[in-house]
C-alpha positions in Angstrom: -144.8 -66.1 -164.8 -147.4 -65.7 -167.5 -149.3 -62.6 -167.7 -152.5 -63.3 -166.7 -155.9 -61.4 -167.5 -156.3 -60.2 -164.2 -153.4 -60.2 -161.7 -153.5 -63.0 -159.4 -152.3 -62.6 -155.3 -150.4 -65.6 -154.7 -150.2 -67.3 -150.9 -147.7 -69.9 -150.9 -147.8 -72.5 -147.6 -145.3 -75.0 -147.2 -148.1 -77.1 -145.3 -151.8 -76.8 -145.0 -154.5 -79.0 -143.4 -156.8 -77.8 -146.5 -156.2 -74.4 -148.8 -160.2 -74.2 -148.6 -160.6 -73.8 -144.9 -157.6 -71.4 -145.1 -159.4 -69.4 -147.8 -162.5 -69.5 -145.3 -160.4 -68.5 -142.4 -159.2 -65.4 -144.4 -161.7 -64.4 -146.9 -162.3 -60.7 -145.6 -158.7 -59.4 -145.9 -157.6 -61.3 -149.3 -158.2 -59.5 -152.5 -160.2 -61.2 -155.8 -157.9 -63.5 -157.3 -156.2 -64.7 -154.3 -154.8 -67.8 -154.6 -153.7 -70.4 -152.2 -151.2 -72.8 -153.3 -149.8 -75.6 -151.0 -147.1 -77.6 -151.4 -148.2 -80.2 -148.9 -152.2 -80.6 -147.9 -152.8 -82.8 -145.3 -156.4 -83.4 -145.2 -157.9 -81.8 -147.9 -161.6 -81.2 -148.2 -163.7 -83.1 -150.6 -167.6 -83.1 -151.3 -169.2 -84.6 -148.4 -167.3 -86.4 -146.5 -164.7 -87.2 -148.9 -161.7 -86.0 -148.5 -158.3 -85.1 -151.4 -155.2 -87.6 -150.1 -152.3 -86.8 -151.6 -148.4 -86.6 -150.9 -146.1 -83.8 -150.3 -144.9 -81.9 -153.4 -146.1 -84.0 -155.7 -149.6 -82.6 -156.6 -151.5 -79.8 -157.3 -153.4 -78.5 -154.3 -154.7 -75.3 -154.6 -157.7 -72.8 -153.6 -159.2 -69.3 -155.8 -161.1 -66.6 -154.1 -163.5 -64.8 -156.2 -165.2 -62.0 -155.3 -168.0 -59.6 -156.4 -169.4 -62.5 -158.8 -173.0 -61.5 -158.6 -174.4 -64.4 -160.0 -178.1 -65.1 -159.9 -178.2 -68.6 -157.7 -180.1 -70.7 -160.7 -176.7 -70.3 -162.4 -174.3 -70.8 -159.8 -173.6 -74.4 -161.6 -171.7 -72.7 -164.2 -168.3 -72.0 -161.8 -168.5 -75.2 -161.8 -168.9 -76.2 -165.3 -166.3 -73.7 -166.5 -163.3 -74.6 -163.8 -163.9 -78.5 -165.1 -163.6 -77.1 -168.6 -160.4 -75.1 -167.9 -159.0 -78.1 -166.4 -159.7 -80.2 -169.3 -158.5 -77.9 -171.4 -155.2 -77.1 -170.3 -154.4 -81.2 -169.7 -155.9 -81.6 -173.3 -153.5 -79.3 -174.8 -150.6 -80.4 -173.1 -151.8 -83.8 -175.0 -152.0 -82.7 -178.3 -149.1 -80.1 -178.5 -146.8 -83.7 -176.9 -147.9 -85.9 -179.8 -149.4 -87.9 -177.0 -152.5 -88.1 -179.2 -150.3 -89.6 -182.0 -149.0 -92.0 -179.5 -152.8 -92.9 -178.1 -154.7 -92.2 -181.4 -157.0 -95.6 -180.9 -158.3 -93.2 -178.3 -160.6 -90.7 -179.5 -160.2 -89.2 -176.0 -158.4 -89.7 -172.8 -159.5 -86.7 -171.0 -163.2 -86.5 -169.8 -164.8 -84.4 -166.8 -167.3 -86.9 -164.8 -170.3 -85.3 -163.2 -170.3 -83.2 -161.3 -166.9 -82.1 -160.3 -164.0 -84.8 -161.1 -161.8 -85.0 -163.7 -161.1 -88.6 -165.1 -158.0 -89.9 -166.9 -158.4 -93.1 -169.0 -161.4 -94.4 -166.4 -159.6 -93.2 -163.3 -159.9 -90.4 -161.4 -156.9 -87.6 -161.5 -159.0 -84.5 -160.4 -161.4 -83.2 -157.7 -163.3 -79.7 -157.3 -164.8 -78.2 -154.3 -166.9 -75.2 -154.8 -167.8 -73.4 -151.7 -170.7 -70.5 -152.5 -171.3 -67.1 -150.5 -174.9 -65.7 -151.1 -175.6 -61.9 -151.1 -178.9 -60.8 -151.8 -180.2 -63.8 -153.8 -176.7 -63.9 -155.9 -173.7 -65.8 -155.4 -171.0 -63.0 -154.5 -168.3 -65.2 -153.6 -166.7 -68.5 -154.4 -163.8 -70.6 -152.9 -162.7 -73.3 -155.4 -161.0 -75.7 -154.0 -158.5 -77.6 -157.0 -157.0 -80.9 -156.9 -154.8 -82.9 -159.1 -152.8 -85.4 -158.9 -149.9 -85.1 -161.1 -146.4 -86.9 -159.7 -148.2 -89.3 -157.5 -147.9 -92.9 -158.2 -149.3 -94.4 -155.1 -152.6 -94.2 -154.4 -155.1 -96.3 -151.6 -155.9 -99.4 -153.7 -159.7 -98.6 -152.5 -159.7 -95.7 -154.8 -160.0 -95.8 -158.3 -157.7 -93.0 -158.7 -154.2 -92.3 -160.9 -152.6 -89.4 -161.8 -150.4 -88.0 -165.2 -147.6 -89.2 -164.2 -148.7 -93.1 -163.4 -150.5 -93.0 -167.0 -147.4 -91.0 -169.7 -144.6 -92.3 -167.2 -142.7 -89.1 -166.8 -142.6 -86.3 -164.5 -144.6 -82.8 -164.7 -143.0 -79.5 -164.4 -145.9 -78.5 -161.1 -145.2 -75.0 -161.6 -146.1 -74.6 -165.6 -148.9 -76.7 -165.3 -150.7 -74.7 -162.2 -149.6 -71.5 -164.5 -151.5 -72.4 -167.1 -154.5 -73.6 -165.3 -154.4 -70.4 -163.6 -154.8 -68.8 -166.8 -157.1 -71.1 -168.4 -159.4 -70.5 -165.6 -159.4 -66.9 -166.3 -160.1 -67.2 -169.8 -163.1 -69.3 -169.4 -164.5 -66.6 -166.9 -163.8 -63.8 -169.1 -166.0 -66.1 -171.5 -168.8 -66.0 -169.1 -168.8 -62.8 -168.2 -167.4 -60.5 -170.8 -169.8 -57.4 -172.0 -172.6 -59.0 -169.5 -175.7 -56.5 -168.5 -176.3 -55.3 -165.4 -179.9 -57.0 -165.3 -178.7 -60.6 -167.0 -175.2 -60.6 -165.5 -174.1 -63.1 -167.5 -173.1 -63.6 -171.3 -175.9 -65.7 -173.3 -173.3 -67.1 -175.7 -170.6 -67.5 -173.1 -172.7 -69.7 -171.2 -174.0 -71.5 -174.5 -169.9 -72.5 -175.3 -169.4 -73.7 -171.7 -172.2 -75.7 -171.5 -171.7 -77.4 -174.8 -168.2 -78.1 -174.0 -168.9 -79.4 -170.8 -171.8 -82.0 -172.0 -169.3 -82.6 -174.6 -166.7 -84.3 -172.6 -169.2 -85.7 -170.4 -167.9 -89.0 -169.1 -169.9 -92.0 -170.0 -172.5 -90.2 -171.8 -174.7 -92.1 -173.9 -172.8 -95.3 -172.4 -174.7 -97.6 -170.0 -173.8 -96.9 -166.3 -174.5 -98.2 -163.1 -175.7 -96.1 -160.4 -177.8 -95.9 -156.8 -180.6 -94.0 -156.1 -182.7 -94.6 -153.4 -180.3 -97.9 -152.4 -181.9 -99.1 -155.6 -179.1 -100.3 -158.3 -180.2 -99.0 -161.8 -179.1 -99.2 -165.5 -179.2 -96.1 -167.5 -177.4 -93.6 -170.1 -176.3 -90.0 -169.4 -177.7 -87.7 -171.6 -177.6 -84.3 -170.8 -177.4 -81.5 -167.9 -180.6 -79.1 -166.8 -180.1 -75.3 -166.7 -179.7 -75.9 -163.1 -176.8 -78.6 -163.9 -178.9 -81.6 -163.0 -177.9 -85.0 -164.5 -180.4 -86.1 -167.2 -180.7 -90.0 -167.5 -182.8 -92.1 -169.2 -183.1 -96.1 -167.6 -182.7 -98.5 -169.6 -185.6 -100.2 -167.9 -188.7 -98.1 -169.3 -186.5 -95.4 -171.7 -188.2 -92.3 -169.4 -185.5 -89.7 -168.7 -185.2 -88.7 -164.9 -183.5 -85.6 -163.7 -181.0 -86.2 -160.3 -179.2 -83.9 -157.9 -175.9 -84.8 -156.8 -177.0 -85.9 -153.4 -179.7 -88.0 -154.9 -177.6 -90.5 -157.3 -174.3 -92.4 -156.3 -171.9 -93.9 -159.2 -170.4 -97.1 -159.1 
């Protein structure tokens, strides 16, 4: 096992409705760091109504408890923003250090993090994140994050745009190594965020300058036309940037004005 920056407690279930509702169910008597790894999830918990559909042992289903975050609400977007960056980064180096970029090099990139929450593989979708938030005193104290990525899988719905690593380099994944290094990507990036914060700011300026710009780097489709709803009105328009708050910036094609959308407000298509 790798030797993380802060030890991890590890919960390993042999089968799980969801690893998020059995964080929730469990919260009070699991330490920070707990993690919940399942080998099978049957009905994984998605944003909304979505839900993660996967098959048994193939994947990468998995839950982190955080505790004693204490992070002021306005910046409760960056757990998110620096679990998608820890993601990418770990599947990123896996590409470069396989000569997979040699192989794909008419590809600047294959890897790219669509907003909010979803990581996308060649214009497909091979990760989810749910983020579930406890609030304490006008801060966010804990977090579940729910992980999931599909890895060994190559069946999927035909309905869903998804794939997974092994459908797009045809070979198998070692599960174990791969969740490993997430694991400790993950920690990295929040000892980036928090390292040496104040009391009063809580967070580390620079820290969150790197994530953000890493993040709105691998942006998918930004600066590309995309087609999205709002409103049940279909509009044109090219990503452009994140708020402070983690709002989408676009601007429409239509009158080149930028508008700022929620995640509930907008729908991809």
């Amino acid at each position: 096992m790798k030797k993380f920056i802060w030890n991890i407690y590890l919960i390993f279930l042999q089968k799980i409705d969801s690893t998020n509702r059995y964080a929730e169910k469990n919260i009070l008597i699991y330490p920070n760091w707990t993690v919940i790894y399942a080998i099978h999830q049957t009905n994984g918990k998605g944003v909304g109504k979505n839900y993660w559909d996967v098959e048994k042992g193939k994947n990468l289903t998995f839950s982190i408890i955080l505790k004693s975050i204490n992070l002021p609400i306005h910046k409760g977007y960056l757990i998110n923003l620096f679990i998608c960056n820890a993601i990418h980064k770990t599947l990123m180096t896996y590409y470069h250090n396989n000569n997979y970029c040699n192989y794909y090099n008419k590809y600047n990139n294959i890897f790219w993090i669509k907003w909010p929450n979803d990581i996308i593989l060649m214009n497909k979708k091979i990760g989810g994140i749910l983020i579930e938030n406890s609030v304490f005193y006008k801060k966010i104290h804990t977090s579940i994050i729910g992980i999931g990525l599909n890895v060994n899988q190559i069946q999927f719905n035909k309905k869903l745009k998804a794939s997974s690593l092994k459908k797009f380099f045809h070979k198998d994944f070692d599960l174990k190594k791969l969740f490993y290094n997430i694991i400790d990507s993950i920690q990295k990036e929040y000892f980036l965020l928090f390292k040496n914060s104040s009391p009063n700011n809580n967070i580390r300026i620079y820290g969150e300058k790197i994530i953000r710009n890493y993040y709105i780097d691998y942006l998918y489709l930004k600066d590309r036309i995309s087609i999205f709803s709002v409103k049940n009105t279909i509009n044109h328009g090219l990503i452009r940037n994140i708020t402070e708050q983690g709002h989408l910036i676009i601007e429409l094609i239509k009158n080149k004005k930028l508008y700022i959308f929620s995640q509930k407000e907008i729908q991809f298509f």
